[in-house]
Structures are given as structure tokens and as C-alpha cells.
C-alpha positions in Angstrom: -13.4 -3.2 16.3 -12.1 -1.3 13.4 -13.3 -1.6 10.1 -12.0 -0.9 6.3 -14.8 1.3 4.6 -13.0 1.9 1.6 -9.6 0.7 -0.3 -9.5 2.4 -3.7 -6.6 2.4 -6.3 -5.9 5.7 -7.7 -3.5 7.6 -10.2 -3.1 9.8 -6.9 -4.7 10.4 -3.7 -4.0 12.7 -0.8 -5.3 12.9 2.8 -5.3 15.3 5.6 -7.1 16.3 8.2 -9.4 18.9 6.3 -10.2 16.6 3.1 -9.2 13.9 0.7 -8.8 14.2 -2.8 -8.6 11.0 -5.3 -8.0 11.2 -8.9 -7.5 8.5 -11.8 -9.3 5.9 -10.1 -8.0 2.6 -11.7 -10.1 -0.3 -12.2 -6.8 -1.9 -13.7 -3.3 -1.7 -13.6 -2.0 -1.1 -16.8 1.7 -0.5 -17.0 3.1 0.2 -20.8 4.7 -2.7 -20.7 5.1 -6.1 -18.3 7.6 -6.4 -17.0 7.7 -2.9 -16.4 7.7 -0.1 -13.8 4.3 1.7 -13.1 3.2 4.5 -10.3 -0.1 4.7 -8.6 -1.9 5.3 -5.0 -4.0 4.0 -2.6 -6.5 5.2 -0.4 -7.7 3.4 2.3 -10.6 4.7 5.3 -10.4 3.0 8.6 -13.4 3.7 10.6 -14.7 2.3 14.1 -11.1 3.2 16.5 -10.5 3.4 19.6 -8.8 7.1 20.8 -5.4 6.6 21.3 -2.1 5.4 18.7 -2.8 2.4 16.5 -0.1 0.3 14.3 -1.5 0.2 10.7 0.7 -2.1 8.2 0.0 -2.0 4.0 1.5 -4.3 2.2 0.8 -5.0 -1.8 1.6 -8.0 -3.1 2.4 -9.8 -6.8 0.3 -12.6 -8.1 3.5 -15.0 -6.6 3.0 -13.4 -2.9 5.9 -11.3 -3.5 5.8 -8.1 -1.7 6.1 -5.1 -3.8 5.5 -2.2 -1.6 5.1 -1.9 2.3 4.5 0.8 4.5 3.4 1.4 8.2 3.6 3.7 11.0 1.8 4.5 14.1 -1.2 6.7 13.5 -3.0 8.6 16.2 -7.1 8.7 16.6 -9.2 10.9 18.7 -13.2 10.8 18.4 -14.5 14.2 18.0 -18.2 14.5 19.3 -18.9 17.8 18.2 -19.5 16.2 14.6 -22.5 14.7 15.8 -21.4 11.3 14.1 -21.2 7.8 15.5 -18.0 6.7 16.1 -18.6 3.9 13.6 -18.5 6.0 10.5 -15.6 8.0 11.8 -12.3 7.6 11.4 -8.9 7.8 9.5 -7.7 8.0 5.6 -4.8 6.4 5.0 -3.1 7.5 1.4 0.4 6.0 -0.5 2.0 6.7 -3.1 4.0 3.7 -4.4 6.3 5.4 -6.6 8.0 2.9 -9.6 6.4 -0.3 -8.6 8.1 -3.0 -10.8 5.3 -5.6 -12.2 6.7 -8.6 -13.5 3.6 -10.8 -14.3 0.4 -10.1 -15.6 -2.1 -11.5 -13.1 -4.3 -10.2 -9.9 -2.2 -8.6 -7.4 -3.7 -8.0 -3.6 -3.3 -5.5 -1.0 -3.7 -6.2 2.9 -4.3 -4.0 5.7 -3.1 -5.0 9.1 -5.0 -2.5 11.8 -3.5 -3.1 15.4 -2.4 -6.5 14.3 -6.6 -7.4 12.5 -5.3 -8.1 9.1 -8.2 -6.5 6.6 -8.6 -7.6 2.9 -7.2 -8.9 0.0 -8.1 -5.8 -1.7 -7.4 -7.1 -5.4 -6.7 -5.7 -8.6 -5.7 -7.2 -12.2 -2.5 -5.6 -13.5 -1.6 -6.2 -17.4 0.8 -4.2 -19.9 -1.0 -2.4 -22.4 1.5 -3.5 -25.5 1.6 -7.1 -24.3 -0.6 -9.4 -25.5 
């Protein structure tokens, strides 16, 4: 059964087969303003699969349930024992970047992750505009 190792909110973040990088880690979201458009990324490792294609869904959602940003895609998996590693600490990273993300309320907004149709999370994080009060 898969499992989500890591879900971290970043200024940027990029994944490939060789490494990942993640800078700006955010512990907040703090846009200028609110309402107001902001950019940031996600990073997400899905360890424990199977070999073969799996369906993996991201959706982030405002403090109302509105969905902001969603992506997903088919992403393929093959277990590679000449790492030497259990299959349970090995894996995929999954990066976004959600480019001009419109925030119109102050307030805890959530991210799920839906592996194969297992819905993981909500993966939460407070978003407020730095000149509001």
C-alpha cells in the first residue's frame, strides 16, 4: 500500500530521476496582499508502490473547499533492487508549481493526494497577506 513520506510547500521544488532540489520552504503562505495572487510549489514523496503505472491526483484547496489548483497524470514505478533498499522507503517525488494561485481568504488551506484512488492527507497550511491585518 502506498504511503506519503513527505508533502512540503516550497518557493520551488524540482524532481527528476537523479535528485530533488527544494528551496524557500514555507511554513506560511504569505501573499502581499489577500485577496491577491501568489506562486509557490509542492513536493510530495510517494513511497511503498507497486511496479507498473499508477493515477496520482493533487488537488489544493481554499479554507471554503474551493479548488484552487489540480493536477494529475499517470506516473510510472519500477523497483530497482540494485539499491539495496526496501521497497517501502522507495519510491516517487512528485513536484508542482502552481503558478498565480489567487487567495481570497485568509485562513488554512489543505492539499490532498489521491494515489490509485487512496486519498492521502489534508496536508494544511495557514495562508495570510502580509499588509492585511
Amino acid at each position: 500500500m502506498p504511503k506519503i513520506t513527505h508533502f512540503i510547500y516550497c518557493l520551488n521544488s524540482i524532481a527528476s530521476d537523479e535528485k530533488t532540489d527544494v528551496s524557500g520552504i514555507l511554513s506560511a503562505i504569505t501573499p502581499s496582499h489577500i485577496p491577491g495572487d501568489f506562486s509557490f510549489s509542492i513536493l510530495c514523496s510517494i513511497m511503498n508502490l507497486s511496479d507498473g503505472f499508477h493515477d496520482i491526483e493533487v488537488k489544493f484547496l481554499s479554507p471554503s473547499k474551493k479548488v484552487l489548483a489540480k493536477l494529475d497524470g499517470v506516473v510510472p514505478f519500477t523497483f530497482d533492487q540494485k539499491l539495496n533498499v526496501p521497497r517501502e522507503y522507495m519510491g516517487v517525488n512528485i513536484s508542482a508549481n502552481f503558478q498565480n494561485i489567487f487567495f481570497e481568504e485568509t485562513g488554512l488551506y489543505k492539499s490532498f493526494v489521491v494515489v490509485d484512488g487512496e486519498e492521502f492527507g489534508p496536508f494544511e497550511i495557514y495562508a495570510k497577506g502580509r499588509s492585511n491585518e
